[in-house]
C-alpha positions as CSV (number, residue, x, y, z in Angstrom):
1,X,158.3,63.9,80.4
2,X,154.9,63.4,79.2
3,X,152.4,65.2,82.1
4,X,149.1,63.4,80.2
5,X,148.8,60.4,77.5
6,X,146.0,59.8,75.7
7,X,146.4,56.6,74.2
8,X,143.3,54.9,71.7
9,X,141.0,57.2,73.4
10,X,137.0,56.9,72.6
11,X,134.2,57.7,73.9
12,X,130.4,57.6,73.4
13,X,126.8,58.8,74.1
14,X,123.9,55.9,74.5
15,X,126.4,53.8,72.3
16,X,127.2,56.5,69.7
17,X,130.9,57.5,69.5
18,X,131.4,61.2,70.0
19,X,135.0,60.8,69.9
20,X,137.1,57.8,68.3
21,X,140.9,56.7,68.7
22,X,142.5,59.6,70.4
23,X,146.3,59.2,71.0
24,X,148.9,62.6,72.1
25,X,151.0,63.4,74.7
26,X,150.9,66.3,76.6
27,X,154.3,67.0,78.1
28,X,156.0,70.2,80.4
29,X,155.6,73.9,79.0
30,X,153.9,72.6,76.0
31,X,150.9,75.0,74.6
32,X,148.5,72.9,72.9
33,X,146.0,74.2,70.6
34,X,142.4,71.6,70.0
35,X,141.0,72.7,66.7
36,X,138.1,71.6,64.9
37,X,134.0,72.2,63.6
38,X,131.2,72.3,66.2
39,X,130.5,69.1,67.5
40,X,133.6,67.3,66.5
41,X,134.3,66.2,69.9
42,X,136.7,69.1,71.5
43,X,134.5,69.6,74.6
44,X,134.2,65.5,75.1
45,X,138.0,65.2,75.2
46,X,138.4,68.0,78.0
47,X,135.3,66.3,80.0
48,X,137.6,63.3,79.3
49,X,140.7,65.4,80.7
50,X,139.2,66.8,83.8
51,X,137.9,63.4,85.0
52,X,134.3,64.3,83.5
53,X,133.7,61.4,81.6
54,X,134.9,58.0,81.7
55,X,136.4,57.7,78.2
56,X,134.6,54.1,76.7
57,X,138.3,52.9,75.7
58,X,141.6,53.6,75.8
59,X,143.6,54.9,78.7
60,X,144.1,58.6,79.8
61,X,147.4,58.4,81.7
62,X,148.8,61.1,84.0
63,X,151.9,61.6,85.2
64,X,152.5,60.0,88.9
65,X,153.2,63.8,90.3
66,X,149.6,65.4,88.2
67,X,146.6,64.6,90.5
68,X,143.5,64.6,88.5
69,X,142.4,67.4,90.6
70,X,145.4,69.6,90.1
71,X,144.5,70.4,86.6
72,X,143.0,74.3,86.4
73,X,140.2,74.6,84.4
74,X,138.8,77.8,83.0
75,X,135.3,76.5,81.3
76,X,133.2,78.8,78.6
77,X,131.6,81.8,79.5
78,X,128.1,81.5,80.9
79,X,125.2,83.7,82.1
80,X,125.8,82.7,85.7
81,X,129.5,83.4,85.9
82,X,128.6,87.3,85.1
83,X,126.4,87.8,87.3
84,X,128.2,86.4,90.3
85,X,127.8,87.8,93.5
86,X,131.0,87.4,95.0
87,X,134.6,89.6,95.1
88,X,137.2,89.3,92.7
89,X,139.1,87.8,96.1
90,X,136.6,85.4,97.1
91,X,136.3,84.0,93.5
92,X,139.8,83.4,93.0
93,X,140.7,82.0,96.0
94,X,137.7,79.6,95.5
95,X,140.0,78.2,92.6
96,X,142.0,76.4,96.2
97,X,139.1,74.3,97.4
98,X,141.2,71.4,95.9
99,X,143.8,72.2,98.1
100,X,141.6,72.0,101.3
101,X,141.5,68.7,101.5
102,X,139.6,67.9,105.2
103,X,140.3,71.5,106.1
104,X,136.7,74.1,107.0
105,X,138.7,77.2,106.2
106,X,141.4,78.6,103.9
107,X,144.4,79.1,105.1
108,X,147.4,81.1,105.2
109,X,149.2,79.4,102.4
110,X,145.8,79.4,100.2
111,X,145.3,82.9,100.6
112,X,148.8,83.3,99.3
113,X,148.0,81.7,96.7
114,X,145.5,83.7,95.8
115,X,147.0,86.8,96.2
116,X,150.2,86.1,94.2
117,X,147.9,84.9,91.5
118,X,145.9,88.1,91.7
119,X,148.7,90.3,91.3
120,X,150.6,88.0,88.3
121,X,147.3,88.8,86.7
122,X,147.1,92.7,86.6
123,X,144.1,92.6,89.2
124,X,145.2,94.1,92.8
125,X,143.8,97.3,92.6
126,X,140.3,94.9,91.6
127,X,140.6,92.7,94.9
128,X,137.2,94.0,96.5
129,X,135.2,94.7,93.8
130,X,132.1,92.6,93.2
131,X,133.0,90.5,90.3
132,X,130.0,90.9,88.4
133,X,130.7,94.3,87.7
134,X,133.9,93.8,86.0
135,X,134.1,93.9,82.2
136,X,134.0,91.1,80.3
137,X,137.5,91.0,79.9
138,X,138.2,91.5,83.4
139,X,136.1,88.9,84.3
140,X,138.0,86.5,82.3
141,X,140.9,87.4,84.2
142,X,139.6,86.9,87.3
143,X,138.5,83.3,86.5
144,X,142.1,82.7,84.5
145,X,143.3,83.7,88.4
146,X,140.8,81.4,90.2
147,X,142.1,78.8,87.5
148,X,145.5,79.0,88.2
149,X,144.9,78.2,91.8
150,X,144.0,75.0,91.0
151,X,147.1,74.1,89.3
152,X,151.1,73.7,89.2
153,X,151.3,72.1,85.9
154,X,147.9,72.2,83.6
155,X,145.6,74.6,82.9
156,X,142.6,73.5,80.0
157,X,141.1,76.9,78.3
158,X,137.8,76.0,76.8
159,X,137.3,79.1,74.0
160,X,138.6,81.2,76.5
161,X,138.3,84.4,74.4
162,X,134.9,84.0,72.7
163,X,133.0,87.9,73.0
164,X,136.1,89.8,73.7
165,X,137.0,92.7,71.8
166,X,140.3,92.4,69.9
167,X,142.3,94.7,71.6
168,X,140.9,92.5,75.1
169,X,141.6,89.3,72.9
170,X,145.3,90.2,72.6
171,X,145.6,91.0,76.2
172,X,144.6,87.8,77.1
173,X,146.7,85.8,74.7
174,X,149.6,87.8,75.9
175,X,148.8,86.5,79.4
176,X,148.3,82.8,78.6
177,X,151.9,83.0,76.9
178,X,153.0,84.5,80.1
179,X,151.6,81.3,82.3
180,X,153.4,79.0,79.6
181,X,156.9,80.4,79.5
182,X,156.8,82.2,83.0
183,X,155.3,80.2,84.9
184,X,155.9,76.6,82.9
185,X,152.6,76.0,82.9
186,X,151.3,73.6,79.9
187,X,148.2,74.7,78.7
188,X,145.5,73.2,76.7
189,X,143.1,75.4,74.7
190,X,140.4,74.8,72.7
191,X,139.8,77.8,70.1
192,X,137.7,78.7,67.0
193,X,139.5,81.8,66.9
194,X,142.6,79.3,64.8
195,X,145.1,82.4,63.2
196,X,145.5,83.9,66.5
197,X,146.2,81.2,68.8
198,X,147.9,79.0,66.9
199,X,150.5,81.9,67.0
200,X,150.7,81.3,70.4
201,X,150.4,77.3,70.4
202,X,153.5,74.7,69.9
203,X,151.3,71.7,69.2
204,X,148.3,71.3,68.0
205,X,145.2,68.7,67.7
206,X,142.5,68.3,65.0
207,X,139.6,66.7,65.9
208,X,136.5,65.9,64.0
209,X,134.5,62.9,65.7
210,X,137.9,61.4,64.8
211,X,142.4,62.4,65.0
212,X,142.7,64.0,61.8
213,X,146.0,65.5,62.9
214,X,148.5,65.8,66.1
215,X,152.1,66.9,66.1
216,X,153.9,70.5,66.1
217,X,152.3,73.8,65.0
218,X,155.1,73.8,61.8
219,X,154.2,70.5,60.8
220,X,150.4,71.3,61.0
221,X,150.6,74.4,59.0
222,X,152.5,72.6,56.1
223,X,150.2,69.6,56.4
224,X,147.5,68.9,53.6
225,X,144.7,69.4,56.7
226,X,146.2,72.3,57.9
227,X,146.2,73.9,54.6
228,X,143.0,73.3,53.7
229,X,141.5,73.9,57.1
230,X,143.5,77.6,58.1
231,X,142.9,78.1,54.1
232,X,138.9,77.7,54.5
233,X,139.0,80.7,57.4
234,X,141.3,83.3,55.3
């Protein structure tokens, strides 16, 4: 069952296309990888994908039981999000706000929410410390957490290990796999760090301003593209 279709897709700046004739399928557990050079259009698509950006044509198509607000979305790290002065709690839990609908407060079932998510994450014995002075790795965590609340079924990671140290970098690969095949969670991820999470990935997407490429991992690797592009970065 296909959780998001991307069928045709463009879209453009002022009349420039940033992105042109976009067409995959998203579909339960998968782990997509979206690979490409700067500017190619990988950060337009998930604008696209989160309701962003009004895509100029095609049709993004979500399953009937994915709200467009029930995707989690863990964006790239910023200035801001280190220095936020807020608990590890109250950060993740602010990941529910979808959920509130006409509700003031969280409630019961939120902050259960937030605590199982918490814990699946390694971060309990974090719960009241002030977020912004966690490591960087631990504050990737936190947000993966606060992402997770937003979401049964998608979760987009926008170069989600970008300043980690390896050893951190593995840690949080490991976890991602975890939400996949644990939690059957599909995941979207854009990367430049290619060789490590395509290991992880079961599908993947190259983009530049253009599709060059979409199908499985296997069939990427052996492809002409694939070869020449994981070739360039060895």
């Amino acid at each position: 069952m296909s959780l998001i279709s991307c069928k045709n897709v463009s879209f453009s700046y002022d009349g420039v296309y940033a992105l042109k004739d976009v067409n995959f399928e998203i579909e339960n557990n998968d782990y997509l990888c979206i690979i490409g050079e700067n500017g190619a259009g990988k950060s337009t698509l998930l604008k696209g994908l989160l309701n962003l950006k009004k895509q100029t044509s095609g049709e993004i198509i979500f399953d009937e039981q994915l709200s467009k607000n029930e995707i989690g979305y863990l964006p790239q790290k910023s200035e801001i999000q280190k220095d936020f002065p807020a608990s590890v709690y109250e950060v993740v839990i602010s990941g529910c706000l979808n959920r509130l609908g006409f509700k003031p407060f969280y409630g019961k079932e939120e902050k259960q929410i937030a605590l199982k998510n918490i814990e699946k994450l390694g971060l309990t014995h974090l719960k009241n410390k002030s977020f912004r002075d966690l490591s960087g790795g631990q504050q990737q965590r936190v947000l993966l957490a606060r992402a997770l609340c937003s979401t049964r079924k998608v979760l987009i990671l926008d170069e989600p290990v970008t300043g980690l140290d390896p050893l951190v970098k593995n840690e949080l690969y490991e976890l991602i796999k975890m939400i996949n095949e644990e939690l059957n969670i599909s995941i979207i991820m854009v990367s430049h760090d290619i060789e490590s999470s395509i290991i992880y990935a079961n599908k993947v997407l190259h983009l530049n301003n253009s599709q060059l490429f979409f199908g499985t991992k296997d069939e990427y690797i052996n492809s002409e593209i694939g070869k020449r592009f994981l070739g360039e970065r060895r």
